[in-house]
N, C-alpha and C positions, 0 to 999 in steps of 0.2 A: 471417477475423479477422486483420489485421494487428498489433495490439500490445493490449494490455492494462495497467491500471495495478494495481501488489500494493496491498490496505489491509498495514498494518505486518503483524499477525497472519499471514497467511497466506505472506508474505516467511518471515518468522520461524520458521513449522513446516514450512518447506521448509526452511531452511537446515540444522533441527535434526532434520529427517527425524521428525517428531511425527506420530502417528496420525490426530489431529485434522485434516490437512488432508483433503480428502477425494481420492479417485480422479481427479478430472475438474480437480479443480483442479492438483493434482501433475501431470499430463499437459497440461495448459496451459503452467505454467512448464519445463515438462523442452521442451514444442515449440522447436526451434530455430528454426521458420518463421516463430514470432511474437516481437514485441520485447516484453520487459517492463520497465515504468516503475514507478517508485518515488517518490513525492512526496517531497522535499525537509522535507516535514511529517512524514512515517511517520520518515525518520531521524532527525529533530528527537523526535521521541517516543522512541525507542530511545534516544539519547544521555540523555534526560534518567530513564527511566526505569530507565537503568545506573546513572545517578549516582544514582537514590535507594534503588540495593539492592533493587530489585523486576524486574530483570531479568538471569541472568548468562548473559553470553556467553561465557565460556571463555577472554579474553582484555580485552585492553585494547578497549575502543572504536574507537581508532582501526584497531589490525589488524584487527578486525571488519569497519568500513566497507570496508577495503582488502582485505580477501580474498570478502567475502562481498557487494559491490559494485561497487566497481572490477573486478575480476577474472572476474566474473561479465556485465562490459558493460551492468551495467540504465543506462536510460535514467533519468537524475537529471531530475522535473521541476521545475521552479522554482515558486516562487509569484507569478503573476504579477499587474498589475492587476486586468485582466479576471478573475481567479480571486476574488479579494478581493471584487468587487464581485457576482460570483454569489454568492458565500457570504451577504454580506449581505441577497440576495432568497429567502435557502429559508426555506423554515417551518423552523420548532424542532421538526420531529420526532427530531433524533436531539440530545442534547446536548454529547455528544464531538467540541470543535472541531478535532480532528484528523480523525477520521472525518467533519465535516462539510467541510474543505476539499479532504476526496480527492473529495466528491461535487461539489463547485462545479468542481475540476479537471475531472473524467470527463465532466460536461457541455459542459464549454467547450473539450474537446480529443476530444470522443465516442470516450470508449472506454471501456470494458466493467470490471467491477472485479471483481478476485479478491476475493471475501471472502466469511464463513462470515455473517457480520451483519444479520439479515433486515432492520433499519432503510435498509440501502441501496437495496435495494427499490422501498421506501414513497416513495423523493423520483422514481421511474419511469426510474430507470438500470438498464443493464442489467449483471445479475450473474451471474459464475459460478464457484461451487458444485458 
């Protein structure tokens, strides 16, 4: 395994060192042999779920991004066409269009998705947990 993409959630209980992530996934993001990528969507989710007081970082947003991604070297992925346009051929098994654009990315870039979220699963990417 070359890189893997974090869903926001599991970014998030590594940065805050949370019980919730599990074993094998904390040892994924700790491997320095693999790269971890971050959709440009999961931060877009973070930003906006700071500004509605449902999520506190301990700081401003912006030293957030800058200590806890920048600094950290994840790979920012963009949203690209091709992403857009997978997104619009999945089924609606999952309805969180944040978590559906990590799944249209994973596929269009094959790689593998941290997350705790059995719906990832279900569109036949591969997760780990």
């Amino acid at each position: 395994m070359k890189a893997v993409l974090l869903d926001t959630h599991a970014f998030l209980w590594f940065v805050f060192d949370d019980p919730r992530l599990s074993a094998r996934a904390a040892s994924v993001i700790e491997d320095a042999g693999i790269e971890k990528c971050i959709s440009v969507a999961g931060l877009w989710e973070i930003v906006i779920k700071h500004q509605l007081g449902r999520l506190g970082l301990g700081m401003d947003v912006t030293a957030f991004l800058e200590e806890h991604v920048a600094r950290r070297r994840l790979e920012i992925v963009p949203i690209e066409l091709e992403h857009l346009v997978a997104y619009g051929g999945l089924p609606l098994l999952h309805r969180d269009p944040f978590d559906r654009i990590l799944v249209a990315q994973a596929r269009a870039l094959d790689l593998p998705v941290v997350s705790s979220d059995p719906a990832f699963a279900a569109y036949g990417i591969p997760v780990i947990w």
